[in-house]
Structures are given as structure tokens and as C-alpha cells.
C-alpha positions in Angstrom: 0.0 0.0 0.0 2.9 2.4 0.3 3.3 2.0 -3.1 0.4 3.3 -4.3 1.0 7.2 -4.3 3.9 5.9 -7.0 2.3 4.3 -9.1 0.4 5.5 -12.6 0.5 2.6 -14.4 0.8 -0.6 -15.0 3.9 -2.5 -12.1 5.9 -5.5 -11.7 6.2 -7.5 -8.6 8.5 -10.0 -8.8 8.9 -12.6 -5.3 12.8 -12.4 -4.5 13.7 -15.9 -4.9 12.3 -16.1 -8.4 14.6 -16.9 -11.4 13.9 -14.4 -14.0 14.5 -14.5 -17.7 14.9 -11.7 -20.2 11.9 -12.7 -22.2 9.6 -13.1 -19.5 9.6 -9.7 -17.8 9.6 -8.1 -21.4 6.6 -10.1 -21.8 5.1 -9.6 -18.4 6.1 -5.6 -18.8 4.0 -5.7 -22.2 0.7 -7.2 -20.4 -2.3 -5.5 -21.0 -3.8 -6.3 -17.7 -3.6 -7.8 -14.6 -1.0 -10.8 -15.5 0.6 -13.8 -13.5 3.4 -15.9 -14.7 2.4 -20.1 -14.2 4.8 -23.2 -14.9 4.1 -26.5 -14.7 5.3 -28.7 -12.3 5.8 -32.5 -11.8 5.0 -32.0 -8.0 2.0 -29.1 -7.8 1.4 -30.1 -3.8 5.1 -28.8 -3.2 3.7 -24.9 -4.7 1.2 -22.3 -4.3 -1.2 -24.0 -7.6 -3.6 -21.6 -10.0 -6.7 -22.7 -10.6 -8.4 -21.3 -13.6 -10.8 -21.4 -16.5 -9.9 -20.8 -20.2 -6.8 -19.0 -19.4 -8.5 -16.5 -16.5 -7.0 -17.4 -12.8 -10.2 -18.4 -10.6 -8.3 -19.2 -7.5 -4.7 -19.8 -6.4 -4.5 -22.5 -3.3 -1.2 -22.8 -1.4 0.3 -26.4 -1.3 -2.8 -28.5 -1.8 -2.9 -32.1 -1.2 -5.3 -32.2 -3.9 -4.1 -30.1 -6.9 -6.6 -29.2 -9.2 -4.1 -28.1 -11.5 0.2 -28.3 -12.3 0.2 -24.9 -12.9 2.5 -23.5 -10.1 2.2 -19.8 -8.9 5.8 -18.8 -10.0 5.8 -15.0 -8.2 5.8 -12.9 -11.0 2.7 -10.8 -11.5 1.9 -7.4 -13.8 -0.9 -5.5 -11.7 -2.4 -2.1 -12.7 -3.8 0.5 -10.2 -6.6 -1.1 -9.3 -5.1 -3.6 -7.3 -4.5 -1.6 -4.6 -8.4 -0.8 -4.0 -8.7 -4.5 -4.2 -6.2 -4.5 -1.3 -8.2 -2.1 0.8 -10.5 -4.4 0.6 -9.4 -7.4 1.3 -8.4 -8.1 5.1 -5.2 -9.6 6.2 -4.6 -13.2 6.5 -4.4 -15.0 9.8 -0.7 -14.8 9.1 -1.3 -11.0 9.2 -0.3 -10.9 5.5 -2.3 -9.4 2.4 -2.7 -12.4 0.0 -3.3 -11.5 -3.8 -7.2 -11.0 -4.1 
């Protein structure tokens, strides 16, 4: 949220113990909207796993026994502005963490 004054536009976050390529933050950084990066893994239990429908995210779940997907949650995500109202609005975890709306 102390971000948000900053920005005007369209924003990386990148987790800090992700391995980033070239290509994908140019093509993360040319996202038209809201974006996350996925890979498939051989073990989606081990990860946070996206669930989704034709290509739009309908749920992330962290380390699932029961995986509806392989897709792993890789930490890199293009948001625009509007992320930050859905922030507001969204109350902390009982970790006392935001988690991505």
C-alpha cells in the first residue's frame, strides 16, 4: 500500500527468490492487464497452484494435497492500479499478510 501514491500505471512484482529470464519480464512488462506468470510442475502439492478457466485465474491454493491443476504460482505478477483498491478491501490473512485478491 505504500506504493500506491507511485504508481500511474501498469507495475511489476517480482517474489525475490524467483529466477527471472529476459523474455519473460519483457513479456510480463508488455501485459495488458492484470498478468501472472504459471509453470508446470511435476509436484503441484510442493507450490502455491492456480486454478483457472480458459486461461483467466479463478483461484490460487497454497500447497494442496489435492491439486486441481500443475500450474505453479511462479511470483511474478503485472498489476495495474486497481489492485490496490482491491487490497483495501481485502483483510489480512491470519498470518497477518495481504494475499493476492
Amino acid at each position: 500500500m505504500q506504493a500506491c501514491p507511485h504508481i500511474d500505471g501498469a507495475f511489476l512484482t517480482l517474489n525475490g527468490d524467483a529466477y527471472l529470464t529476459d523474455a519473460l519480464v519483457k513479456q510480463l512488462a508488455g501485459a495488458s492487464g492484470p498478468t501472472l506468470a504459471v509453470m508446470p510442475v511435476d509436484d503441484p502439492s510442493a507450490y502455491g497452484v492456480v486454478e483457472h478457466n480458459r486461461g483467466h485465474v479463478t483461484g490460487i491454493v497454497e500447497k494442496s494435497q489435492d491439486p486441481l491443476s500443475n500450474l505453479a504460482n511462479v511470483g511474478w505478477f503485472c498489476f495495474t492500479p486497481e489492485i490496490f483498491t482491491a487490497i483495501a478491501d481485502t483483510p489480512p490473512s491470519e498470518r497477518g499478510e495481504y494475499d493476492h485478491p
